[in-house]
C-alpha positions as CSV (number, residue, x, y, z in Angstrom):
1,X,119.8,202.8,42.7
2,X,120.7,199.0,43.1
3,X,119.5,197.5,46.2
4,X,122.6,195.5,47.2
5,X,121.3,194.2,50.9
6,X,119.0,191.4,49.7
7,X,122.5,189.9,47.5
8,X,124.9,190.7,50.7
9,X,122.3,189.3,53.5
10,X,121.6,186.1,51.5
11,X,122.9,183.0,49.6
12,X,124.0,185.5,47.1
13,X,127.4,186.0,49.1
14,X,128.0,182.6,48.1
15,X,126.9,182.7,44.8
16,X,129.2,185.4,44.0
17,X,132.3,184.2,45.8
18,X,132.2,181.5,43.8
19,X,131.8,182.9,40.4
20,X,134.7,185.6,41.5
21,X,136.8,183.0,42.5
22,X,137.4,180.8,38.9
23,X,140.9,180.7,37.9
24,X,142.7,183.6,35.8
25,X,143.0,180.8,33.1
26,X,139.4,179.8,33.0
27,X,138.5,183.7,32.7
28,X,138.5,185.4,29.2
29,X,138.8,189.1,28.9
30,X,136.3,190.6,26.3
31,X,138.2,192.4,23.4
32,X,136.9,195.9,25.1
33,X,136.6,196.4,28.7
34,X,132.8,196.6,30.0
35,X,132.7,198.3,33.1
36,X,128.9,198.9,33.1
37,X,128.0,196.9,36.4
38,X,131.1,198.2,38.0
39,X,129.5,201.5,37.5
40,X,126.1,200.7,38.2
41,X,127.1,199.9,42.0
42,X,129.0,203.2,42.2
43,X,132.9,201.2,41.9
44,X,135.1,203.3,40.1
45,X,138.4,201.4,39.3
46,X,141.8,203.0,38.7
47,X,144.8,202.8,39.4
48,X,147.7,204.1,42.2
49,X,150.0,205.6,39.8
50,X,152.6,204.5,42.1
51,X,152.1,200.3,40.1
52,X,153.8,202.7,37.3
53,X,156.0,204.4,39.1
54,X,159.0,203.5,36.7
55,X,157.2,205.3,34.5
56,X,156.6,209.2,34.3
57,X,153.1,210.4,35.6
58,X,151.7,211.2,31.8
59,X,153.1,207.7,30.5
60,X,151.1,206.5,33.9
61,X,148.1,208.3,32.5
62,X,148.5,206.6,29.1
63,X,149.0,202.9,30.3
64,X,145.6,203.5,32.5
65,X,143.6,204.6,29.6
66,X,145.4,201.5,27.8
67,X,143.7,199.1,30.3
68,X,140.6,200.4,29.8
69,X,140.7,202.3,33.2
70,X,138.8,206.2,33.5
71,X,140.4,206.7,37.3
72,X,143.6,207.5,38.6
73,X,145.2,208.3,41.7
74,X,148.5,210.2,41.5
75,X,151.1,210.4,44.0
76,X,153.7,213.3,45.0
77,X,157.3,213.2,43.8
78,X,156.9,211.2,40.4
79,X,158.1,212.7,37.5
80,X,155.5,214.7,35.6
81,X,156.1,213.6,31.8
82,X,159.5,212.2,29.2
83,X,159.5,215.7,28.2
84,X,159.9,217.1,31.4
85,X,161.5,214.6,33.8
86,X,163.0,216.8,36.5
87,X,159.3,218.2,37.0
88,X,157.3,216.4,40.2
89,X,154.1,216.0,40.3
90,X,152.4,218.0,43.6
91,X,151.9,221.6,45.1
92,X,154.6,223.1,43.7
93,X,154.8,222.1,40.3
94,X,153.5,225.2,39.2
95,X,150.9,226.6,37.4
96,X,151.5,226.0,33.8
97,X,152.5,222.1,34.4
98,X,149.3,221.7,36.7
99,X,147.2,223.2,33.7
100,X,149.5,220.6,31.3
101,X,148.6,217.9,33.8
102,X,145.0,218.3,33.6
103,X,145.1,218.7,30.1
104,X,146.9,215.1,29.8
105,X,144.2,214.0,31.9
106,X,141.1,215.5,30.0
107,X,143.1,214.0,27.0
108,X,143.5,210.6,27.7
109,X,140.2,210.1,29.6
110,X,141.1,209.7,32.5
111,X,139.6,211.6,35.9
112,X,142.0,211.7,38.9
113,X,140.1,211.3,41.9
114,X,142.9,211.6,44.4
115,X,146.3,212.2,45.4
116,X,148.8,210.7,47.7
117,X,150.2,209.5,50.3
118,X,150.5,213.0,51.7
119,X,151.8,213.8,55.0
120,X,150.0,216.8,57.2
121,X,151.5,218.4,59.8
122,X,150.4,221.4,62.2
123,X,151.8,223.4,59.5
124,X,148.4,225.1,58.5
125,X,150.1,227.4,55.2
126,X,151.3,223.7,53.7
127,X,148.7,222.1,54.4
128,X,146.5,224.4,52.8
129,X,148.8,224.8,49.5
130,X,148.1,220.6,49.4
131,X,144.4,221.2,49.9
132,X,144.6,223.8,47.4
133,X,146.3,221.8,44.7
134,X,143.6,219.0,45.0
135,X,141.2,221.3,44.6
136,X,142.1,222.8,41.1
137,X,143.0,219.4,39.9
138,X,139.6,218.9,40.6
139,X,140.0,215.9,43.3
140,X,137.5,213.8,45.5
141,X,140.3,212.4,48.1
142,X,143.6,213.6,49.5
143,X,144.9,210.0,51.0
144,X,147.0,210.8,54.1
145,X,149.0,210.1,57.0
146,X,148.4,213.0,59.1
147,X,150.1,213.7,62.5
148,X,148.0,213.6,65.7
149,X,148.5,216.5,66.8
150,X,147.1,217.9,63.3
151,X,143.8,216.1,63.0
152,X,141.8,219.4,63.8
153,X,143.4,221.3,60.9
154,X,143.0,218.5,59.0
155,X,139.6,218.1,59.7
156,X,138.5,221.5,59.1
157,X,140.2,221.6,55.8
158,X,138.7,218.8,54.7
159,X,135.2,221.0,55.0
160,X,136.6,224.4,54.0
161,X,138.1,222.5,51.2
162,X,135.5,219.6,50.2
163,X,137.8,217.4,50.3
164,X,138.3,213.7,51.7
165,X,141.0,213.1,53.7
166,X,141.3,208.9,53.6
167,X,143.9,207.8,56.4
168,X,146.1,205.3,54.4
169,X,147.1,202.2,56.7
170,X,151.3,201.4,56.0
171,X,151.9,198.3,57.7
172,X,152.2,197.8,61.5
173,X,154.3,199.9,63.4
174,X,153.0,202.6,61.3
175,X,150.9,205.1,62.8
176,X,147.3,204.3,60.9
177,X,148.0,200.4,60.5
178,X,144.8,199.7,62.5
179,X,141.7,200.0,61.8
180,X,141.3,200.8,65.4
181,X,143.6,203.7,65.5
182,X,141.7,205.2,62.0
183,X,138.0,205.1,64.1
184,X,139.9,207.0,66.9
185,X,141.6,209.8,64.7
186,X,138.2,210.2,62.7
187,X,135.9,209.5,65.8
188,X,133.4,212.7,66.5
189,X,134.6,214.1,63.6
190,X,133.4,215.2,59.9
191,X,132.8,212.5,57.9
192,X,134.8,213.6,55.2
193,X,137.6,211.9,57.3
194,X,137.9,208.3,56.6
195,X,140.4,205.3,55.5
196,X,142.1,204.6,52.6
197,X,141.9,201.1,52.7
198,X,144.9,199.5,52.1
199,X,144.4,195.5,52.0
200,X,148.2,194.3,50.9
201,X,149.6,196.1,53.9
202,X,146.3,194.7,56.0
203,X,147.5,191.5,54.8
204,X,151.3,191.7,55.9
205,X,150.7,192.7,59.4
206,X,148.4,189.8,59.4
207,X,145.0,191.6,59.8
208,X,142.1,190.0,57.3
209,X,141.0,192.9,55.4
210,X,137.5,191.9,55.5
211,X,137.2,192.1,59.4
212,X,139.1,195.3,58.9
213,X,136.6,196.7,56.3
214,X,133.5,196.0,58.7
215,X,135.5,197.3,61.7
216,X,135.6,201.1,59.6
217,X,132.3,200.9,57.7
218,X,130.9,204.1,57.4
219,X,134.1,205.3,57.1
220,X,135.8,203.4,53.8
221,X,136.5,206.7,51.6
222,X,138.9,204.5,48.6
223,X,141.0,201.1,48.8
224,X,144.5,200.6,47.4
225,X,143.6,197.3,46.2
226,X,146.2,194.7,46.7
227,X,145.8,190.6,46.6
228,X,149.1,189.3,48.4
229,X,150.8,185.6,48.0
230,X,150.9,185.3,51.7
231,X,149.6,186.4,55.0
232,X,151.4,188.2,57.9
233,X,154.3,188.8,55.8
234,X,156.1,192.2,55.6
235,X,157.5,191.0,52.6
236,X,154.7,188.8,50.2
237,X,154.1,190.0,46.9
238,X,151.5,191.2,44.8
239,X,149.3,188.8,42.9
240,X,146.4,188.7,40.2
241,X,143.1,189.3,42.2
242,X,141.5,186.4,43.3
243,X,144.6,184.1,43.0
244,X,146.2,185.4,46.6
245,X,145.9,185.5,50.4
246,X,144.0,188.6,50.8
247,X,140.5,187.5,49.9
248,X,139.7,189.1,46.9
249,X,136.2,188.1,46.2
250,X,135.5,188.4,49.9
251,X,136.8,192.1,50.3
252,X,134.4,193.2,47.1
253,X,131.4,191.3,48.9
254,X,132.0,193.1,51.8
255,X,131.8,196.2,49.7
256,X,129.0,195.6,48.2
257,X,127.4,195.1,51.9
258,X,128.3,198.2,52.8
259,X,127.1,199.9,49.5
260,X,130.6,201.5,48.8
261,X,130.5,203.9,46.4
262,X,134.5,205.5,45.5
263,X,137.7,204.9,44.0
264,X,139.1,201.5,44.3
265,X,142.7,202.1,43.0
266,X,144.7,198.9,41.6
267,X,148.3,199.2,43.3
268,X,151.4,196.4,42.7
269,X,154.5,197.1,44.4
270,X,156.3,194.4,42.5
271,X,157.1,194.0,38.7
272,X,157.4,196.0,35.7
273,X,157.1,196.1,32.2
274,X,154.5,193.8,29.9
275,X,154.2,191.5,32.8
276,X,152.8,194.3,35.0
277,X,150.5,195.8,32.8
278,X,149.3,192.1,32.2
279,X,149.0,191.1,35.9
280,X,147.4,194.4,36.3
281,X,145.0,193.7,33.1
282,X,144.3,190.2,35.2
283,X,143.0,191.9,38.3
284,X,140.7,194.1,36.2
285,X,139.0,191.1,34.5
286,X,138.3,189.8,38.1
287,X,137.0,193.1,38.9
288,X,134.7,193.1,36.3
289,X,133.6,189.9,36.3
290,X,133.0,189.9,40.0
291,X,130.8,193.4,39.2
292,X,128.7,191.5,36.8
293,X,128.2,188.6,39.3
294,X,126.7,190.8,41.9
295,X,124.7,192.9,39.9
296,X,122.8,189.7,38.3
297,X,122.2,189.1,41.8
298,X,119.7,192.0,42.4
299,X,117.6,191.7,39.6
């Protein structure tokens, strides 16, 4: 395993800051994505199938295999594939699309790893038909917003099931936009309850999402990675890592500190088309690069 601590407790913070942080322009994409480091420290990148969500879920699928990413997280409601538009993808989809699903998936090489954001209420026979789809799609992570009064359900799901449940922040007044209210929903409970780390939405209701990630270490289960163009505002706009208010570099240092191993899912609320596969193509290069930095600096 690579001993991170010795990079994340010394100068080598600053050494990799600074090699994360050159300009998108001075940065050149190799011809074939090399996600070795990335792996080596346990980062798994995909993306929230949500940046596509003009797109069906199976044409999601294919522009995250076109990146060069193996991950995805897929969210309820989008429409499963062209062929079958009036479909949804979730609990009741149905046997014969969920097999199709997975067979898309095992097709285009890429693993989903979770699925949300899912409400969970006291209702234990829906909450159990959720749990029960994540489990045959073969999922890591349900990311949630569960209601208070449903935490012990929730909780012992998670174990029956073996499934994380990652609280995903929405930005303040909603319920899980602190950190602080996440360590008090998942406080005494199993670990497999944790945060879905949000940093755009940190970042509009003007919380640093590095402070945010120490606050819940231990309990970091995936990120919706998001680099804003402004901070503590509800309505900034996603940007190429590294080029944005959100800290970038400093959010995958802090990461690295706290030897995070999981899904961190690209997720732009904003654009479409060639431009957003290319801005989204932009924040993988960072990614990468950034991987590469902090793996040169354990050896």
């Amino acid at each position: 395993m690579t001993t991170i601590s010795p990079w994340a407790s010394a100068c080598g913070v600053a050494t990799v800051l600074a090699l994360a942080s050159f300009t998108q322009e001075k940065a050149h994409a190799p011809s074939a994505r090399d996600d070795a480091a990335a792996e080596q420290l346990g980062w798994r990148l995909g993306v929230q199938a949500w940046t596509f969500r003009e797109r069906t879920c199976f044409e999601a699928i294919d522009s995250a295999a076109k990146l060069g990413l193996k991950y995805i997280e897929l969210y309820p409601g989008q429409a499963l594939s062209p062929a079958a538009p009036t479909l949804q993808v979730g609990p009741d989809m149905g046997a014969d699309n969920l097999a199709a699903l997975k067979q898309k998936l095992h097709d285009s090489g890429v693993k989903a790893l979770s699925f949300g954001v899912v409400g969970l209420d006291k209702d234990e026979a829906k909450a159990r038909k959720v749990f029960a789809f994540a489990k045959e799609l073969g999922l890591e992570n349900l990311s949630a917003e569960p209601e208070p009064d449903a935490l012990d359900l929730v909780a012992r799901l998670a174990d029956e099931f073996a499934l994380n449940v990652a609280f995903h922040n929405h930005p303040q007044p909603s319920r899980y936009w602190s950190p602080d209210v996440v360590l008090e929903a998942t406080k005494g409970r199993t670990k497999r309850l944790g945060s879905c780390a949000d940093t755009g939405h940190w970042t509009r209701s003007g919380r640093a999402p590095v402070e945010c990630l120490k606050k819940l270490e231990g309990r970091v289960l995936e990120l919706h990675f998001k680099d804003l163009d402004a901070f503590g505002k509800p309505e900034a706009l996603d940007v190429p890592w590294g080029t944005g208010k959100s800290d970038a570099a400093g959010i995958l240092a802090e990461l690295a500190r706290q030897h995070f191993r999981g899904l961190i899912a690209v997720e732009y609320e904003s654009g479409s088309g060639a431009e957003l596969e290319q801005n989204v193509a932009k924040c993988i290069e960072f990614f990468d690069r950034t991987a590469r930095a902090v793996v040169a600096q354990t050896h």
